[in-house]
C-alpha positions in Angstrom: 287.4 194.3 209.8 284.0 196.1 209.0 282.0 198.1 211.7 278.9 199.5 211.9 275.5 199.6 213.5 274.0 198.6 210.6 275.3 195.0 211.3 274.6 194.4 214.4 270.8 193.3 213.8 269.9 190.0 216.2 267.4 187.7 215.7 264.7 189.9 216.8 265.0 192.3 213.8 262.4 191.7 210.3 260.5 189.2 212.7 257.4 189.1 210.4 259.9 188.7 207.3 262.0 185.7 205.8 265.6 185.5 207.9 268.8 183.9 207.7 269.9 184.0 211.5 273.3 183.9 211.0 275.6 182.3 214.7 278.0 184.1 215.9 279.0 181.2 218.4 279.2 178.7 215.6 281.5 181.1 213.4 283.7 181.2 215.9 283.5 177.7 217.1 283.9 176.4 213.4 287.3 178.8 213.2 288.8 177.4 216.2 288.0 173.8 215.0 290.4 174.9 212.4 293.1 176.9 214.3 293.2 173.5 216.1 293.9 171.2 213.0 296.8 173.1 211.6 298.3 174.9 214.9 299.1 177.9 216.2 301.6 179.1 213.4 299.2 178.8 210.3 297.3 181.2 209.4 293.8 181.0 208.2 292.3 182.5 205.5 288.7 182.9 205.4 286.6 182.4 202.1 284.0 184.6 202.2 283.4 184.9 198.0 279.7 184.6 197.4 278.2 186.5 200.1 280.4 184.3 202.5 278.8 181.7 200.8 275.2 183.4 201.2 275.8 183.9 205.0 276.3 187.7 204.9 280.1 188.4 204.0 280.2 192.1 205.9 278.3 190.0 209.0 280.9 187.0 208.7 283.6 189.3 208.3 282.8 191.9 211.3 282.5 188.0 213.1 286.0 186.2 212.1 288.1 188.9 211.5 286.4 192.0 213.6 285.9 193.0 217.0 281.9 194.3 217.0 280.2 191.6 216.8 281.7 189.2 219.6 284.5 189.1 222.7 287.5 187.5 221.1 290.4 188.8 222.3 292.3 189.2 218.6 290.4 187.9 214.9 289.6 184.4 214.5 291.1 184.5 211.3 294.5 185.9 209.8 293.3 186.9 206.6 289.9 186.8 204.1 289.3 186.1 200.8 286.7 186.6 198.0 286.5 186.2 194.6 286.3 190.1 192.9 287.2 193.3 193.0 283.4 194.1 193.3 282.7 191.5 196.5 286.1 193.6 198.2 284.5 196.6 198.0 281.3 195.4 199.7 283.0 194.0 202.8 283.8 197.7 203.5 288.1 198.7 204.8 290.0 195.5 205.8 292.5 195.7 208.2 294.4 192.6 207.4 294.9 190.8 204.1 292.2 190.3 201.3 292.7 188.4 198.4 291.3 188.8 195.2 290.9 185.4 193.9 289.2 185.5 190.4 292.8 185.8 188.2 293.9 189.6 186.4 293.6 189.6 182.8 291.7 192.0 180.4 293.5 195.0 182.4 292.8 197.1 180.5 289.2 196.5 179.0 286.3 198.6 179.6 286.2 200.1 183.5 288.8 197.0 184.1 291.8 199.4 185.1 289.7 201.6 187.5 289.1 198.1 189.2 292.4 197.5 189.7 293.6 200.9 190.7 291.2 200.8 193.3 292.6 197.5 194.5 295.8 198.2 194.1 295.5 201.3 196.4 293.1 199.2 198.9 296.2 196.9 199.4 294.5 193.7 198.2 296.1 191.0 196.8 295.3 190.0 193.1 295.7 186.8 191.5 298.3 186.5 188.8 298.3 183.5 186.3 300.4 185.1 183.1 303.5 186.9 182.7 301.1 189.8 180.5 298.7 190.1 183.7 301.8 190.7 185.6 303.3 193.7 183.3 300.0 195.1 182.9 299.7 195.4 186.6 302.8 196.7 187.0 302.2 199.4 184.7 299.1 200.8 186.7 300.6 200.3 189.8 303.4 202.4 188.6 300.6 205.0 187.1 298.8 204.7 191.0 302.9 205.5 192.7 301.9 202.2 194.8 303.5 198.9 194.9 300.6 196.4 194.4 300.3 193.0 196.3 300.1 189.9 194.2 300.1 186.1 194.0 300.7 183.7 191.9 298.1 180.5 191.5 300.1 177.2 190.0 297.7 174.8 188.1 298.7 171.5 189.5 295.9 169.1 188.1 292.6 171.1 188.5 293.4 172.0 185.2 290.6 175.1 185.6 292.7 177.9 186.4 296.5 179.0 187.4 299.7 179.2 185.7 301.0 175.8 184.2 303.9 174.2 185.6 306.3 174.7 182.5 305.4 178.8 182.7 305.5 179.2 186.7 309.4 180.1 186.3 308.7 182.8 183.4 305.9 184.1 185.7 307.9 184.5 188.9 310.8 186.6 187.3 308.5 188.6 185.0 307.1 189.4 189.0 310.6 189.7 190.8 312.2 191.9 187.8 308.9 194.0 188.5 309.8 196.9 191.2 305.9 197.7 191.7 305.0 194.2 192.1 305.2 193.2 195.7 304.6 189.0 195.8 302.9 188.2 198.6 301.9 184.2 197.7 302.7 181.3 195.9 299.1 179.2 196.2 297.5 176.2 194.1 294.0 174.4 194.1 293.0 170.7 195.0 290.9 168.9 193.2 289.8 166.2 195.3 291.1 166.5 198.9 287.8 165.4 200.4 289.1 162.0 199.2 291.6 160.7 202.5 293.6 158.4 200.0 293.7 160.5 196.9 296.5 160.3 194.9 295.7 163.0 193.0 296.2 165.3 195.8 299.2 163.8 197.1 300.4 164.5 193.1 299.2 168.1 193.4 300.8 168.7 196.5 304.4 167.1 195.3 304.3 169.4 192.1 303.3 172.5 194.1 306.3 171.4 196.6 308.9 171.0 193.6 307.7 174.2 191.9 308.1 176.2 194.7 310.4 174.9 197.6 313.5 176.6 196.3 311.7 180.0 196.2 310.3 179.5 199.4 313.3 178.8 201.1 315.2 182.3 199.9 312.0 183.7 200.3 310.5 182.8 203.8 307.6 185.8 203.7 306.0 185.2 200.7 303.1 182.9 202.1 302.4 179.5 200.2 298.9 177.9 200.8 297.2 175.1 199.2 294.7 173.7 201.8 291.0 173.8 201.4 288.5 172.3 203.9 289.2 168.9 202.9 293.0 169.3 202.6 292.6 171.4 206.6 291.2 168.1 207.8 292.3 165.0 205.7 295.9 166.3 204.0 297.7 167.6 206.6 301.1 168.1 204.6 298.8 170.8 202.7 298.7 173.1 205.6 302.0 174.8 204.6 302.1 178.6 205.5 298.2 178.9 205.3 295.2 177.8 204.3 292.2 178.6 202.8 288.8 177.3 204.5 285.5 177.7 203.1 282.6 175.3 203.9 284.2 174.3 207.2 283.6 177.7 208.5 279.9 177.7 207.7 279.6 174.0 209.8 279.6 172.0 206.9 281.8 168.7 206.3 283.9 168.5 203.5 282.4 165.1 203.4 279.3 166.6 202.7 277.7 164.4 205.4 278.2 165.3 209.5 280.8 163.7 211.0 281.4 162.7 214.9 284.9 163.1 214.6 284.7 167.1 213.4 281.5 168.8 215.5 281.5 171.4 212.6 278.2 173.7 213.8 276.3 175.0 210.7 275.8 178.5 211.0 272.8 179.5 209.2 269.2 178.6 210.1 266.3 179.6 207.5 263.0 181.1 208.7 260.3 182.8 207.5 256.7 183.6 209.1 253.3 182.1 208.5 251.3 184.8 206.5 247.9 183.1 205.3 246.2 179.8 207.1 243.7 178.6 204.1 240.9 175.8 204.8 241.1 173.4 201.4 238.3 170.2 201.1 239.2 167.1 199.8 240.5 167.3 196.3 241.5 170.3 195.9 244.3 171.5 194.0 246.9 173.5 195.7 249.5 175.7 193.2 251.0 175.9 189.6 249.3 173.4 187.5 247.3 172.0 190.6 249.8 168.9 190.8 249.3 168.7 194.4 245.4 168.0 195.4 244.3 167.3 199.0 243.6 163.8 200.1 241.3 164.5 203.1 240.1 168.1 204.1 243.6 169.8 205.6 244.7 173.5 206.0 247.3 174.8 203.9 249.8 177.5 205.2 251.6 180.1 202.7 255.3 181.4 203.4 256.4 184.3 201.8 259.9 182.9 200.2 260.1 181.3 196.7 262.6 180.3 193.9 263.4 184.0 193.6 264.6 184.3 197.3 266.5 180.9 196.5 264.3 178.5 197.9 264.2 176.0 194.7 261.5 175.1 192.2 262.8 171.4 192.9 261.7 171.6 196.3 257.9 171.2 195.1 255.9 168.6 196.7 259.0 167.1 197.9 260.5 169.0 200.8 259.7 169.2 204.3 259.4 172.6 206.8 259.5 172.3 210.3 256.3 174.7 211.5 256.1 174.6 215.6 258.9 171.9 215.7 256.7 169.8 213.3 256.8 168.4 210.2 255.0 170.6 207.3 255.7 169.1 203.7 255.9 171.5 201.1 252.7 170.7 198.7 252.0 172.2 195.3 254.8 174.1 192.9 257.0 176.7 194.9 256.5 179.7 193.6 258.2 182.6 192.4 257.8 184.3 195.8 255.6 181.7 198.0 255.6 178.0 199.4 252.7 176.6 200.3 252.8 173.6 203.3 250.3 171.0 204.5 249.4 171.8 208.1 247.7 168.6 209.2 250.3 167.5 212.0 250.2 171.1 213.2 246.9 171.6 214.3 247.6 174.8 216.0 249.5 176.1 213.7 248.6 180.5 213.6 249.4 183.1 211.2 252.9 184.6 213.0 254.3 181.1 213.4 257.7 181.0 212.3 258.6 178.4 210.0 262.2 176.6 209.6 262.6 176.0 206.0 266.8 175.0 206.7 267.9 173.9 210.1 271.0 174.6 211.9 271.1 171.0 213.2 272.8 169.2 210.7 270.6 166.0 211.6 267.3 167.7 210.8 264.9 166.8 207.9 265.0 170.3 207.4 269.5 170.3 207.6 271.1 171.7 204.2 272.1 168.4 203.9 268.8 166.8 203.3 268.0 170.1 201.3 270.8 169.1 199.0 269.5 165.6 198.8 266.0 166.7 197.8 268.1 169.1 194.7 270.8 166.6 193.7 273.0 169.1 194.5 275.7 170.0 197.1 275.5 172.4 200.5 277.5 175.1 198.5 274.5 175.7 196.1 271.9 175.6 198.7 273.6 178.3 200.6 275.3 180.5 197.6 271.3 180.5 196.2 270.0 182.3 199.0 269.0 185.9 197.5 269.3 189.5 199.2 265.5 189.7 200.1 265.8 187.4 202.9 267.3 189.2 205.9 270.8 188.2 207.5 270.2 189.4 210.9 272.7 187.5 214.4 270.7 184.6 215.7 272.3 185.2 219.3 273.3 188.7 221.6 276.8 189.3 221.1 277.9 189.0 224.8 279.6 192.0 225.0 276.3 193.7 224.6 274.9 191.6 227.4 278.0 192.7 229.6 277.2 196.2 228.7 273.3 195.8 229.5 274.0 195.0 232.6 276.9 197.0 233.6 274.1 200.0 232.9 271.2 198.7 234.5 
């Protein structure tokens, strides 16, 4: 999918700099959790909108859907996904399906139909909601002499975005009557599939099955999907001809807790260095507004990431770090671009010491669970509000690279 020695940095790249150390192995693993709940005949489509949901989306996608990066045999994954024009052209040439999934309209507003030229040429697939996205696509893939892949998203309760019910039929002729219009999927949204008993879901999924079983059945390649993370693991007459994993991929539950019975592997651990060891007495004030002051005389260690690099404001004097495998709180305000931590259970703590501000073990006081805790927010947000300064570099050797090493030794 995307190659490149520029992505094949391992963990001991930017060293003295903030990381995300991004596991191949737990990609992977985390892929073939889901190749094993919906079988060997539907196909996966990887989300990787939002930086692959801060992870790195040309890392993730040279991982799922690549050969670089590790020894699979053929990609994890049968297809990716993201949400704009601009993310597709950041993942670099795919080589199998990408989906556009922010909906078409405005064609032809400002730089709008240069944006879809370039998809339409590219070979993605765009997201059609209206019968006038639909002609306005047509026309410029008529102007480009291509035919242009499209889908069609069905609002079946999300009520947020997709084509309504009563308008799905006008839609899906205005596409078929359409020579240049190549329809590749029928698709809709859940709601609230992390939810085992919903009956909104099983709603959702009897509309989307009414709407479009007729179609399907003349039409057997055009690829209906409706399946999330949740609706992969909990609603398994979702899976239809694909579906659409997100969080799952990255290690997280659907649940939004772990879970014994799915040994998801998160992906992503969060370090950064020790750059400044400072001696404080007792009662000093550490920070923004000094609302942190020192109890007993302590040393106070500064990390070069803030709530510019994504690392929240909310964290402040709540959150822990792990410095040496030991507990650091965070103490004071976090900063634009620094943290400080209390360093009195880590005596020998040095300048150079890495510091694990999100842990890859979902049990840890440091996991992006407890993050999310500490926020009162979900996973999703702690990962999508990780910024570009900190480094996504592999956390492991891709073994074909240790298979090479030696073969040349």
């Amino acid at each position: 999918m995307v190659c490149g020695n520029e992505l094949r940095m391992d963990a001991k790249q930017f060293l003295a700099e903030p990381r995300l150390l991004i596991s191949a192995d737990a990609l992977l693993h985390n892929a073939a959790l889901v190749r094993q709940a919906v079988g060997p005949d539907t196909r996966i489509c990887a989300i990787l909108k939002a930086d692959a949901y801060g992870h790195g989306a040309r890392l993730v996608a040279d991982i799922l859907a690549g050969h670089s990066a590790n020894t699979i045999n053929s990609p994890a994954v049968d297809a990716l996904a993201v949400a704009s024009i601009d993310e597709a052209e950041l993942l670099g040439q795919a080589t199998g399906p990408l989906l556009i999934l922010r909906p078409v309209e405005n064609s032809f507003l400002g730089d709008q139909r240069s944006r879809i030229e370039t998809a339409i040429r590219s070979g993605w697939v765009l997201t059609l909601c209206s019968a006038a996205a639909a002609d306005d696509v047509a026309r410029i893939a008529l102007a480009c002499g291509k035919r242009a892949a499209v889908q069609i998203m069905i609002d079946t309760g999300m009520s947020r975005s997709g084509v309504a019910p009563e308008q799905f039929s006008n839609l899906l002729n205005t596409i078929t009557a359409h020579a240049p219009l190549r329809l590749f999927g029928l698709g809709t949204h859940l709601a609230e599939s992390e939810d085992a008993d919903s009956q909104l879901t099983t709603r959702q999924i009897d509309a989307f099955l009414r709407l479009t079983g007729q179609f399907a059945a003349a039409n057997p390649r055009v690829l209906r999907h409706v399946a999330n993370s949740a609706g992969i693991f909990f609603h398994r007459q979702s899976h239809f001809d694909m579906v659409r994993p997100g969080i799952s991929l990255y290690g997280i539950d659907p649940t939004m807790a772990p879970a014994k019975e799915r040994p998801l592997r998160p992906a992503l651990k969060w370090t950064a260095p020790l750059v400044h060891i400072r001696h404080v007495k007792k009662g000093a004030g550490v920070g923004y507004n000094q609302t942190w002051r020192a109890t007993r005389d302590t040393r106070i260690g500064l990390i070069p990431v803030g709530y510019a690099d994504g690392y929240l404001r909310s964290f402040s004097n709540t959150a822990q770090t792990l410095v040496c495998g030991k507990a650091a709180p965070v103490v004071g305000r976090v900063s634009m671009d620094l943290t400080t931590v209390d360093l009195e259970l880590v005596p020998d703590a040095c300048i150079g010491d890495q510091v694990t501000l999100l842990d890859d073990d979902p049990h840890s006081p440091t996991s992006v669970y407890q993050l999310a805790k500490w926020a009162n927010t979900v996973p999703y947000e702690i990962f999508t509000r990780i910024g570009p300064r900190v480094h996504r570099v592999l956390s492991e050797t891709p073994k074909e690279e240790v298979a090479n090493a030696a073969r040349t030794a």
